[in-house]
C-alpha positions as CSV (number, residue, x, y, z in Angstrom):
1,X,31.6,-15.2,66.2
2,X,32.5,-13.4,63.0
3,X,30.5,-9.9,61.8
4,X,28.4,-12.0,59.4
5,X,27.0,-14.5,62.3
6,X,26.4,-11.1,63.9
7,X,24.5,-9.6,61.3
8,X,22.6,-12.9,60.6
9,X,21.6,-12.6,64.2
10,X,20.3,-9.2,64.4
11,X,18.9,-9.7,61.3
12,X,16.7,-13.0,62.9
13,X,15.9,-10.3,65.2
14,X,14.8,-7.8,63.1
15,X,12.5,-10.4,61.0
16,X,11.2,-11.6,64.2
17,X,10.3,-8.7,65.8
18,X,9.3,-6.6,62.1
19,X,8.4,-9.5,59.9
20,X,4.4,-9.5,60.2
21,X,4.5,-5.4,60.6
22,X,6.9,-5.3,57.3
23,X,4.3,-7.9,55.1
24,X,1.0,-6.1,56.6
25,X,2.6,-2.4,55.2
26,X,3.4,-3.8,52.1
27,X,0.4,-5.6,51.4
28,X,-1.6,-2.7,52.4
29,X,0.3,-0.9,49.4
30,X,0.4,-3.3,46.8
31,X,-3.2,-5.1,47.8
32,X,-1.7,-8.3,46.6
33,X,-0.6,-11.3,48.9
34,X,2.6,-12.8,46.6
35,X,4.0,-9.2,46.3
36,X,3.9,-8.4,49.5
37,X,6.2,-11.7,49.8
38,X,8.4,-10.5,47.3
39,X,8.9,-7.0,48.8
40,X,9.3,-8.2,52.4
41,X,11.9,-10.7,51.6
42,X,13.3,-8.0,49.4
43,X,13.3,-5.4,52.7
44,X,14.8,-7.8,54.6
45,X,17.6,-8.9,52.1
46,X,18.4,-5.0,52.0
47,X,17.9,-5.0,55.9
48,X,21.0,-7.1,55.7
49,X,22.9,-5.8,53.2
50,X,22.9,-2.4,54.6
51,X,22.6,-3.7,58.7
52,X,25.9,-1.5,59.2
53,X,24.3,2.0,57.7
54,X,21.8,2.3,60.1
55,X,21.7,5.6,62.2
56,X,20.2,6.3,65.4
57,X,18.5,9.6,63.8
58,X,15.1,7.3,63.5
59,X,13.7,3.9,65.0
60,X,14.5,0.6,63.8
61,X,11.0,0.5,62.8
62,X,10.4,3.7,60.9
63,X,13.8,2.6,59.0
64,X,12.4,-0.5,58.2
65,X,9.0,0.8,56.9
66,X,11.0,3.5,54.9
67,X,13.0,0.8,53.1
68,X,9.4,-1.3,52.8
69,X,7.8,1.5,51.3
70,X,10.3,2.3,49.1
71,X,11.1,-1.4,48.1
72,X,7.1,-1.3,46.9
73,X,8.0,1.9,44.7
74,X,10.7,-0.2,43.1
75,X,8.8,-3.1,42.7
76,X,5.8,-0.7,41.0
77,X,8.1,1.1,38.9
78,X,9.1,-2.5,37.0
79,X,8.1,-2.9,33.8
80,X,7.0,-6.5,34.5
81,X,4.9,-5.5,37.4
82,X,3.2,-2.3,35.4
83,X,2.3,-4.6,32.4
84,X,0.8,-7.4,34.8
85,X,-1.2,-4.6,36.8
86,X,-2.3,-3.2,33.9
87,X,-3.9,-6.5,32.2
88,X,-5.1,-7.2,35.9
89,X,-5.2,-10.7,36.1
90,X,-3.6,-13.4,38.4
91,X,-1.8,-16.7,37.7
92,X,-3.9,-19.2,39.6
93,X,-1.6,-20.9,41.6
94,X,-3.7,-24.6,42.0
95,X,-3.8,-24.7,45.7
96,X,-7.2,-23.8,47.4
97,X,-8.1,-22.0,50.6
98,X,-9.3,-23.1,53.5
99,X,-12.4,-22.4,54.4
100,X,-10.7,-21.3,57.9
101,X,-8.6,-18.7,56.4
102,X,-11.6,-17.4,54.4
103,X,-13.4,-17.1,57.5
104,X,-10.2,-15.4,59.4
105,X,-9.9,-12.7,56.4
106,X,-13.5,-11.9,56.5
107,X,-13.0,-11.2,60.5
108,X,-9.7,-9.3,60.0
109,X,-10.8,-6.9,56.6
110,X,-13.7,-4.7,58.4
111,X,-15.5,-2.4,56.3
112,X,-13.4,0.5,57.4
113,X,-10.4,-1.0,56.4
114,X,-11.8,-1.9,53.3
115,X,-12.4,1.4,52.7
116,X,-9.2,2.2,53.1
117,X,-8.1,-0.3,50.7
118,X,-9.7,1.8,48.5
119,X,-7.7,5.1,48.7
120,X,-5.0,6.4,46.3
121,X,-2.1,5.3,48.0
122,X,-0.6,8.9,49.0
123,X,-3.9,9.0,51.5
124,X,-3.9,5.2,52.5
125,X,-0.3,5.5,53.5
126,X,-1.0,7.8,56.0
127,X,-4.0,6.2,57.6
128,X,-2.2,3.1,57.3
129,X,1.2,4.4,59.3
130,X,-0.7,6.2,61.6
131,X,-4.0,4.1,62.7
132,X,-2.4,0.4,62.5
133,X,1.2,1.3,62.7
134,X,0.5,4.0,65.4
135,X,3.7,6.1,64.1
136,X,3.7,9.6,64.9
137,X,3.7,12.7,62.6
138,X,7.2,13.6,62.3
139,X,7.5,9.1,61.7
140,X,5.4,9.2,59.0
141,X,6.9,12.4,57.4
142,X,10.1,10.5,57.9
143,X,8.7,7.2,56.0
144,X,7.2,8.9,53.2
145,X,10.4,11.6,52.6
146,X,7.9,14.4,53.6
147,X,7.2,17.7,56.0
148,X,5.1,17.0,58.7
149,X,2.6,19.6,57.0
150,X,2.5,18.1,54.5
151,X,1.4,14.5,56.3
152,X,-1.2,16.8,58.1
153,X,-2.6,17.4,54.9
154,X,-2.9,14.1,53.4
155,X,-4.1,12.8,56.7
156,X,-7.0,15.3,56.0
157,X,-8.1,14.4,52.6
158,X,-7.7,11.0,53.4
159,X,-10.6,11.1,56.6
160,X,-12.2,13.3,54.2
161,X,-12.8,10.8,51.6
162,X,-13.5,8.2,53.9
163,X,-16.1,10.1,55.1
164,X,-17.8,10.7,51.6
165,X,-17.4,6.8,51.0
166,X,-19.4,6.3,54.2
167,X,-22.0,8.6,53.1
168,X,-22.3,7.2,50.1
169,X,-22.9,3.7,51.2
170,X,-25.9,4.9,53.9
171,X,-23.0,4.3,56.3
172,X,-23.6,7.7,57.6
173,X,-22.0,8.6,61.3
174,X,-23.9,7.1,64.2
């Protein structure tokens, strides 16, 4: 078996094991279902690219939502992408949803969540790595390219705010 079938195998692995945790981080960044396609094939094509320059100093995980997080960056920083946002319209793509997966987002989005949705993305990235990816502090700090303080901090704000937004929509605690 040559290198490449090796790294085509890991890789399966990888997208097996990552895939749906790779998509779900970068759709909670970008908020938009055809990005989040474009990034996570995009992580997974630099997965590849770079299989052999992977250290042991983090997880396999944590290295792959680094590269996810900063394959959205990328992505944002297009021009294409900045003059779409901006305009804030989609390209309807013709084929309808079922009434099922309607029904199965409703389920899956709760209001937190929402909420979170809703953040600047330097507080929903936290709340995001830590509450639905469960990473720890010194994970997340890795991720994002930051101290652990300063994850602390931004977890804080980020609570913070959610709590205003629950007050503010009578949702006060129980």
């Amino acid at each position: 078996m040559s290198d490449s079938d090796d790294k085509k195998t890991v890789l399966h692995e990888l997208m097996t094991a990552y895939g749906k945790e790779v998509w779900n981080f970068a759709y909670s960044l970008t908020r938009k279902w055809d990005v989040a396609d474009d990034v996570t094939q995009d992580v997974f094509v630099k997965v590849f690219k770079n299989l052999d320059t992977f250290r042991s100093d983090s997880s396999i995980r944590t290295w792959l939502l680094t590269i996810t997080r900063n394959t959205v960056i990328d992505h944002q920083r297009s021009a294409f992408v900045r003059r779409v946002s901006l305009t804030d319209w989609s390209l309807e793509t013709g084929e309808r949803r079922s009434v099922e997966d309607d029904v199965i987002e409703q389920y899956a989005v709760n209001e937190l969540w929402k909420q979170v949705l809703k953040l600047p993305v330097k507080s929903r990235e936290v709340l995001i790595l830590y509450a639905h990816h469960q990473l720890s502090l010194k994970e997340i700090a890795d991720v994002l390219g930051v101290t652990e303080g300063t994850v602390k901090s931004r977890m804080f704000h980020a609570r913070r705010k959610i709590a205003k937004m629950k007050e503010r929509n009578g949702h006060g605690t129980e």
